[in-house]
C-alpha positions as CSV (number, residue, x, y, z in Angstrom):
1,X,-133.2,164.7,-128.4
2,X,-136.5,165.0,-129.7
3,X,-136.2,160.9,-130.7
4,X,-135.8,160.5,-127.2
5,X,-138.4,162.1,-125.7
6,X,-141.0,161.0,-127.6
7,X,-140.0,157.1,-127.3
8,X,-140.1,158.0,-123.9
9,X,-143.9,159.4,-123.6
10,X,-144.7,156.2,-125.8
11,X,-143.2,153.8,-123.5
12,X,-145.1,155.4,-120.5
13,X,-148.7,155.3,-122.3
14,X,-148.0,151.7,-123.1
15,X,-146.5,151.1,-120.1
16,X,-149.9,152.5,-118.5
17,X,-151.9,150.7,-120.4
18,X,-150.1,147.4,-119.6
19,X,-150.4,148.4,-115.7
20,X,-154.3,149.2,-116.0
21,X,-154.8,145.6,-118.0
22,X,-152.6,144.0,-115.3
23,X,-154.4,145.0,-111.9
24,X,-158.0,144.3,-113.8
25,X,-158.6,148.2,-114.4
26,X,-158.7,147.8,-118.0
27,X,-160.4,144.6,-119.5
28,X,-160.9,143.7,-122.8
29,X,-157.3,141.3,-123.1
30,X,-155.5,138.4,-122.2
31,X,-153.5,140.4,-119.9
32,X,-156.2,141.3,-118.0
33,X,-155.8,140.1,-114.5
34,X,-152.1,139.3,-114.4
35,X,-150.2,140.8,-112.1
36,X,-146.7,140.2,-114.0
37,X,-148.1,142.8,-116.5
38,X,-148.6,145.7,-113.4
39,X,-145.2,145.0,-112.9
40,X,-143.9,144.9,-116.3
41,X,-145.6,148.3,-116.9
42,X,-144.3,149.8,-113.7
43,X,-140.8,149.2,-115.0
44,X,-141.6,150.5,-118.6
45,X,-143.3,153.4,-117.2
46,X,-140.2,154.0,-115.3
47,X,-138.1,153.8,-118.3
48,X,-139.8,156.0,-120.5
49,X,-139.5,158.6,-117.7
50,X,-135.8,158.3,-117.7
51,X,-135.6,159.0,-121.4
52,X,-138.0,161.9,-121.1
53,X,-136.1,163.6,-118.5
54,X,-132.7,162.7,-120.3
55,X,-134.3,164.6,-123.8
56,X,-135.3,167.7,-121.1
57,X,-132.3,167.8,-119.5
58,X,-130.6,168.1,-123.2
59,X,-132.7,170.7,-124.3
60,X,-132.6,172.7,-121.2
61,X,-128.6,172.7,-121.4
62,X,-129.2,174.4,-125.2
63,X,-127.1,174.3,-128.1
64,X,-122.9,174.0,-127.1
């Protein structure tokens, strides 16, 4: 459970930062400017909210 959620808050800060580089809010990289890494990030964001709201829904069922 705990594994799970906090691969998942990784994978949204990278996930942000691969967004910011992407639209050109974050310089500093080769993937600054290219608009395939907004999208990219969009979609890791997305799937490090899944796994943080599958480890919460775990611990909020408790202990069988």
């Amino acid at each position: 459970m705990w594994i799970r959620g906090i691969v998942g808050i990784v994978l949204i800060v990278i996930g942000g930062v691969w967004t910011a580089q992407g639209s050109g809010a974050m310089h500093g990289s080769a993937m600054t400017g290219h608009s395939q890494y907004t999208g990219l990030g969009v979609v890791v964001i997305l799937i490090g909210l899944g796994l943080v709201g599958w480890a919460w829904r775990l611990r909020s069922r408790g202990p069988r």
